[in-house]
LUMFILUM-396845 format. One record per residue (C-alpha): x, y, z; residue in three letters. Coordinates in Angstrom, 3 decimals. Layout:
# residues N
          u          v          w   code
          X          Y          Z    ALA
...
# end
This chain:
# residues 322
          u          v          w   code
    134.393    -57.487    -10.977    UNK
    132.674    -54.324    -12.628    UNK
    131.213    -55.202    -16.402    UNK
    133.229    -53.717    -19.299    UNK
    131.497    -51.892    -22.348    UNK
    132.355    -52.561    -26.010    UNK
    131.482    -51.162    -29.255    UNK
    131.345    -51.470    -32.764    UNK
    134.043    -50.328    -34.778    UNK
    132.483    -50.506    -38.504    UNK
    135.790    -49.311    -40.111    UNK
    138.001    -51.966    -38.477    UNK
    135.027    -54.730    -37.947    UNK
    136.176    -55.514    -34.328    UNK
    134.758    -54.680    -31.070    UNK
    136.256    -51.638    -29.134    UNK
    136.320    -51.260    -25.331    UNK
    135.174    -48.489    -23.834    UNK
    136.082    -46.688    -20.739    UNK
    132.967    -45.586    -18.559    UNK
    133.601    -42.652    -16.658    UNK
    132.439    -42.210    -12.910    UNK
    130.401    -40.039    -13.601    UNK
    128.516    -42.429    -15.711    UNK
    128.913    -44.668    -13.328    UNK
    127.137    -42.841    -10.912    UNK
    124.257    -41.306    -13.115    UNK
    123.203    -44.806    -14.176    UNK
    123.364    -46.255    -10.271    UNK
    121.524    -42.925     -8.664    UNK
    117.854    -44.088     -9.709    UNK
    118.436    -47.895     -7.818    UNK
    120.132    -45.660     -4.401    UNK
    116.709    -43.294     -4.475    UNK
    114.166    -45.966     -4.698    UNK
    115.854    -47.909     -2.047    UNK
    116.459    -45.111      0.216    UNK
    112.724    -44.327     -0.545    UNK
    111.649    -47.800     -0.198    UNK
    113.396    -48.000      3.404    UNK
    112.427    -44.978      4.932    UNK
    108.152    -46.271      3.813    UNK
    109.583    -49.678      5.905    UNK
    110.727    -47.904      9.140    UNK
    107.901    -45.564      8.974    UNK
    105.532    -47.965      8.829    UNK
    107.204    -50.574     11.415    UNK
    107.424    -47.310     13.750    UNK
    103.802    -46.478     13.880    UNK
    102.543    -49.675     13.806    UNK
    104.658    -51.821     15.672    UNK
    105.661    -50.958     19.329    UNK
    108.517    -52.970     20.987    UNK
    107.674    -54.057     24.119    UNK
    108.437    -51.573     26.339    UNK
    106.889    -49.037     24.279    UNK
    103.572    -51.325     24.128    UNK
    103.913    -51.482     28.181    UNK
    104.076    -47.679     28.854    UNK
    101.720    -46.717     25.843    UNK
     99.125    -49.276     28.069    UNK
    100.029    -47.091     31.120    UNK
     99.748    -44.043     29.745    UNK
     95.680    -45.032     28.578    UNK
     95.446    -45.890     32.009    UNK
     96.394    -43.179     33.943    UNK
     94.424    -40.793     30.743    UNK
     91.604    -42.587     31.938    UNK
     91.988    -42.619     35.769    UNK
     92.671    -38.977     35.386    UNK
     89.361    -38.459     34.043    UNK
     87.480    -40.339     36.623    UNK
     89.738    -38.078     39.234    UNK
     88.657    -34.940     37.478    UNK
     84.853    -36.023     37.580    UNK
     84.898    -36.920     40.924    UNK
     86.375    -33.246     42.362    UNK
     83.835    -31.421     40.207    UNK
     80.669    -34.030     41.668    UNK
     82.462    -32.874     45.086    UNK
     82.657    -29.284     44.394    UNK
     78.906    -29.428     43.438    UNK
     77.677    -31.010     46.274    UNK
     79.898    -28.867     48.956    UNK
     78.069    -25.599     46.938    UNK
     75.078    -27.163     47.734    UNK
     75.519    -27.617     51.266    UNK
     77.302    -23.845     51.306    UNK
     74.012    -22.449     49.926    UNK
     71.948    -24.539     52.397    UNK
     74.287    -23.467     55.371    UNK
     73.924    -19.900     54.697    UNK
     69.800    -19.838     53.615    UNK
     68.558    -22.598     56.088    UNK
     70.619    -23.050     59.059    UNK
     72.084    -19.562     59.132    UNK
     68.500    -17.983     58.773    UNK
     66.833    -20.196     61.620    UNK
     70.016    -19.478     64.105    UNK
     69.835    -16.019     63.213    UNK
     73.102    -15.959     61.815    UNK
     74.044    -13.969     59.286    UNK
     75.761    -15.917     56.110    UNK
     79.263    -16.025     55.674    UNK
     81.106    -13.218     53.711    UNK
     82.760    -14.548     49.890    UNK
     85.736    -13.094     51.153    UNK
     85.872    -15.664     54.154    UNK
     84.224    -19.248     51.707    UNK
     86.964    -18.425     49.541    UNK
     90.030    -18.272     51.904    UNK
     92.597    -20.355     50.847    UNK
     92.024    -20.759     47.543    UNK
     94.313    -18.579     46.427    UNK
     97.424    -17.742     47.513    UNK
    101.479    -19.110     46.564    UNK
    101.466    -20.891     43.302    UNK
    102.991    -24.255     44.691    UNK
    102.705    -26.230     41.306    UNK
    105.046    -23.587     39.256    UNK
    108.318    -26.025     39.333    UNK
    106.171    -28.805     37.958    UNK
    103.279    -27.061     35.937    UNK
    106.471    -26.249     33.064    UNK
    106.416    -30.086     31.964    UNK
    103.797    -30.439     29.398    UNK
    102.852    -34.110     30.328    UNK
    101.722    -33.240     33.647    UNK
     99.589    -30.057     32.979    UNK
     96.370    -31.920     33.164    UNK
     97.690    -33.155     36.979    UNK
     98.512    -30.108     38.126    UNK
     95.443    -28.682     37.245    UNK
     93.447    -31.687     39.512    UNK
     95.893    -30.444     42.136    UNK
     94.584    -27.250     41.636    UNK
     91.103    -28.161     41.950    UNK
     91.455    -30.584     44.694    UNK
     93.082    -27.784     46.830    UNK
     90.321    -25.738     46.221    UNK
     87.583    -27.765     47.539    UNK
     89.540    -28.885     50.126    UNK
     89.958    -25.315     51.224    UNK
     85.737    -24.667     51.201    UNK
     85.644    -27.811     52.918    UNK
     88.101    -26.304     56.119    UNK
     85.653    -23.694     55.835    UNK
     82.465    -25.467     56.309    UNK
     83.785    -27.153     58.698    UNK
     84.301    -24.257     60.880    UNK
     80.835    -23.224     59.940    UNK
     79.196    -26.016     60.655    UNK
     81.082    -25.935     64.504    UNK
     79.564    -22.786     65.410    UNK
     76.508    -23.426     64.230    UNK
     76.743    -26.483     66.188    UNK
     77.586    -24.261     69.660    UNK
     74.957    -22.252     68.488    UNK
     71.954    -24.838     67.615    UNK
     73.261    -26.211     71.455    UNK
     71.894    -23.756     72.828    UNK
     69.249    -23.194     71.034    UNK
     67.611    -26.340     71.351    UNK
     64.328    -24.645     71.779    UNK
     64.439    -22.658     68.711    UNK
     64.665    -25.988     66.442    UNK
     61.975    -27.261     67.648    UNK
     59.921    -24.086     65.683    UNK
     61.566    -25.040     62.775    UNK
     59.551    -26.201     59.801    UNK
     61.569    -29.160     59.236    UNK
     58.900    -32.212     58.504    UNK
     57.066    -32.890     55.438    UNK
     53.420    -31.752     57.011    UNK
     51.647    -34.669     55.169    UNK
     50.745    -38.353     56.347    UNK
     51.825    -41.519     53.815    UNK
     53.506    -38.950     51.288    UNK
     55.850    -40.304     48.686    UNK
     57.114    -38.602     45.345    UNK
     54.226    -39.665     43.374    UNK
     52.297    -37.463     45.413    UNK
     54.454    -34.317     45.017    UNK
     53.031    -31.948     43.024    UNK
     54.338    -28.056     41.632    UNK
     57.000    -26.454     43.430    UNK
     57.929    -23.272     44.215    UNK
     57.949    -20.944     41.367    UNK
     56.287    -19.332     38.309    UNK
     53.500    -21.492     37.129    UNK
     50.213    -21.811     35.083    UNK
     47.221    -21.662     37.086    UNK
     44.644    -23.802     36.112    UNK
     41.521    -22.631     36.800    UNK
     42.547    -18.401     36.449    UNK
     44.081    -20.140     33.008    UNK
     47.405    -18.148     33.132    UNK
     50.780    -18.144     34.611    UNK
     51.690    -16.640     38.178    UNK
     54.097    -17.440     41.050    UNK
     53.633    -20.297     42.956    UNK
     54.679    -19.521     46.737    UNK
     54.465    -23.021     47.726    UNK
     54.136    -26.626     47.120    UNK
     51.452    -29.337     46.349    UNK
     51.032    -32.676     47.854    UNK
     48.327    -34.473     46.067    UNK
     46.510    -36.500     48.132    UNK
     43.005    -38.045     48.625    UNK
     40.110    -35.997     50.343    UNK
     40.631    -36.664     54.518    UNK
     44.621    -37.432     54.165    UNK
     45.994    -36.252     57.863    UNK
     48.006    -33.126     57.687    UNK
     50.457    -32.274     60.307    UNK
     52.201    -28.848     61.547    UNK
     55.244    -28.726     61.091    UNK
     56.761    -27.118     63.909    UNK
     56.281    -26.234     67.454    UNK
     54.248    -22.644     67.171    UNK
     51.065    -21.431     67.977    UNK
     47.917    -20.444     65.489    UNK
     47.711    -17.743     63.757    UNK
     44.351    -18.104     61.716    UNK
     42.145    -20.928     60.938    UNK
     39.808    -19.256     58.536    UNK
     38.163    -19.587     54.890    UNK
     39.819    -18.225     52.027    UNK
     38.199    -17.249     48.828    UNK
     41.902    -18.668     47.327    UNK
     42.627    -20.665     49.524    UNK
     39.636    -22.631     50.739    UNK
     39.697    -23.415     54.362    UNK
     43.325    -22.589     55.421    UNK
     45.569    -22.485     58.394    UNK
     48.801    -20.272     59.755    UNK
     51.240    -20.890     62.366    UNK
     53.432    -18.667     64.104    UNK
     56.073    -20.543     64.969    UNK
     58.369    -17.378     66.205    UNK
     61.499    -16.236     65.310    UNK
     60.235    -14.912     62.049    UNK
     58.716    -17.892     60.794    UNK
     55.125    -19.012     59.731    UNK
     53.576    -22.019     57.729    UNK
     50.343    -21.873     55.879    UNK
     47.986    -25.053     54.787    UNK
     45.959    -24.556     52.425    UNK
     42.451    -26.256     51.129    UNK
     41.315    -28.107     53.495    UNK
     38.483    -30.256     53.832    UNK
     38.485    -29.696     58.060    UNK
     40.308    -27.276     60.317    UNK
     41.375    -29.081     63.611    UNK
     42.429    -26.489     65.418    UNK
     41.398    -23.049     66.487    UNK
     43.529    -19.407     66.434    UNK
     45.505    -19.056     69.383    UNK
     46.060    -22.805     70.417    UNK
     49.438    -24.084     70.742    UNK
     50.710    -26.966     68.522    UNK
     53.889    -29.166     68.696    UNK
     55.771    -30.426     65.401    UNK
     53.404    -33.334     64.246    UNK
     50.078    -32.581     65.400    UNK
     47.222    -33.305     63.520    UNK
     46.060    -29.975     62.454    UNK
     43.326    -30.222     59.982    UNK
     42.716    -32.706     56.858    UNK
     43.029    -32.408     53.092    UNK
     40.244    -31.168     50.660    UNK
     39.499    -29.529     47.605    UNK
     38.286    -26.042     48.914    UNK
     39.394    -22.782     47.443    UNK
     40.543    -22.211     43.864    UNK
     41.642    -26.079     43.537    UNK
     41.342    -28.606     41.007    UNK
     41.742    -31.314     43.278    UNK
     42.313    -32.975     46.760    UNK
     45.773    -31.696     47.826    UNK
     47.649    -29.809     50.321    UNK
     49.338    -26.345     49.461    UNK
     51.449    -25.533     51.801    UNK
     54.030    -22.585     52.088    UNK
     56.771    -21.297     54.330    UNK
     57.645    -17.268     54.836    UNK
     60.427    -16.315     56.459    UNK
     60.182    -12.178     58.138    UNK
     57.519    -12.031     55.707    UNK
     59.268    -13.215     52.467    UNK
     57.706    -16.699     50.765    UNK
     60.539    -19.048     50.702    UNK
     60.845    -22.679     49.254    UNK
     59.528    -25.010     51.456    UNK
     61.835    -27.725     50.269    UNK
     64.951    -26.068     51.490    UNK
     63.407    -27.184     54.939    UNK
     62.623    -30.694     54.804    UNK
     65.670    -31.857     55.957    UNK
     65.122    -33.559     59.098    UNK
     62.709    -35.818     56.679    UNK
     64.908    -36.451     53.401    UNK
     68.125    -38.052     53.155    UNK
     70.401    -36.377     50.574    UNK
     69.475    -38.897     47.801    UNK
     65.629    -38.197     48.530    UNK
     66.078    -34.365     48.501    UNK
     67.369    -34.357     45.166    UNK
     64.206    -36.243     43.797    UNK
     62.117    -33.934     45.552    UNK
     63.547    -30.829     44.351    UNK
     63.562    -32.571     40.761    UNK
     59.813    -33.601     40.636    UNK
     58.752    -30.158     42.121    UNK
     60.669    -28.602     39.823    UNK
     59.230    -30.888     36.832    UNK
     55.799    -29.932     37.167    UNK
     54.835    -26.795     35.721    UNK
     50.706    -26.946     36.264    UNK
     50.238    -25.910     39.942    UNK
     46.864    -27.115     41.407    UNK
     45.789    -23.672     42.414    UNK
# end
């Protein structure tokens, strides 16, 4: 029952009713209909952001998951792509180059990874950009890995029948008892010592104590075995197909020019002779007459793991010991 409204009449001394309009009605009830409208929306706003109902709660949980397995995805293809462009680059300088081989054209590592965009149905829904773009990536590397393969085949033929051939391949570390405390600078610019400034550095260093056994590291036949106002007492081998090894500062030469020498022989010892500042073995490959890094061919002595550490320790050091 709505309140009635009475006034004062001073003339008559009685109370008169009033009539209140609707539009007084409404003025007086519009401030109570704003604050709760305002008052309610605050209430669902807040219950909406920070209350889920179950099934929101449920896929908001699966949606952190898959954010999160699609990130280990991602890092996973790109460690993949990084390691197949290693081998690529290793295929094409290394095993190439000693199979006389020439390396692969871009045109050919890079077919099918092009090509019909297969995603373009699915690559319009926003949510699943980030997927398609794995896809993407995946069918890339999958693509250089078809590729490889077939390299890697014919090489294969090839290296069959060229068993011979390997074995004058530099492919040993040409040191006895080495580890990666005893690798020293790598190939590259680096300060010399004892001329006190910085030059290239065609080799590597193994440090190792006056006498340590060193060891060719390939089938060839001697080149020199001479002293070296540089180089001390130092020996090349030929080992054919465009290929020769040098060892550097040596304390004893063990063999003479001319002889032939199989992969492991004992061909001299390590010393301090030369422009050294101390016992160690600088040793070099050159390939048709170009100085190459001799790290690239120590694979028949490194597993993956240990080729990395070498190539990081070499690559570390920036005194060379000559």
């Amino acid at each position: 029952m709505a309140r009635k409204k009475y006034i004062y009449d001073p003339e008559s001394l009685i109370y008169i009713q009033v009539e209140i309009t609707l539009k007084e009605r409404i003025k007086k009830i519009l401030p109570y209909v704003i604050v709760g409208i305002v008052v309610g929306l605050m209430s669902y706003v807040f219950i909406a952001v920070e209350y889920y109902t179950p099934k929101e709660k449920l896929q908001a949980e699966k949606i952190q998951v898959l954010e999160k397995n699609q990130k280990i995805l991602n890092d996973k293809i790109n460690y993949a792509d990084r390691k197949l462009s290693e081998l690529i680059a290793y295929d094409d300088s290394v095993y190439r180059t000693v199979l006389g081989s020439k390396p692969l054209p871009k045109e050919m590592r890079m077919a099918g990874t092009g090509g019909v965009n297969q995603y373009k149905d699915i690559e319009k829904i926003k949510s699943l950009k980030e997927v398609v773009e794995s896809y993407r990536k995946l069918d890339k590397v999958m693509a250089k890995m078809e590729v490889q393969k077939s390299s890697y085949l014919s090489l294969l033929k090839k290296a069959e029948l060229n068993v011979e051939r390997l074995k004058h391949l530099p492919a040993i570390i040409p040191i006895a008892n080495w580890d990666l405390k005893r690798i020293g600078s790598g190939f590259g610019m680096r300060f010399h010592p004892i001329l006190n400034r910085y030059r290239m550095h065609e080799g590597i260093d193994f440090i190792a104590p006056r006498g340590t056994p060193i060891f060719a590291s390939a089938d060839g036949v001697i080149k020199s075995a001479r002293h070296s106002d540089s180089f001390g007492q130092v020996v090349e081998i030929d080992h054919g197909y465009g290929i020769v090894t040098l060892y550097a500062h040596m304390s004893k030469i063990k063999v003479r020019r001319g002889q032939k020498v199989v992969r492991g022989e004992i061909i001299g010892l390590t010393g301090n002779t030369g422009l050294s500042a101390g016992p160690h073995l600088h040793y070099e490959v050159h390939v048709r007459n170009k100085e190459v890094d001799p790290v690239s061919y120590f694979f028949k002595d490194l597993t993956a793991k240990e080729y990395e550490a070498v190539v990081a320790r070499a690559q570390s050091l920036k005194t060379s010991m000559e």
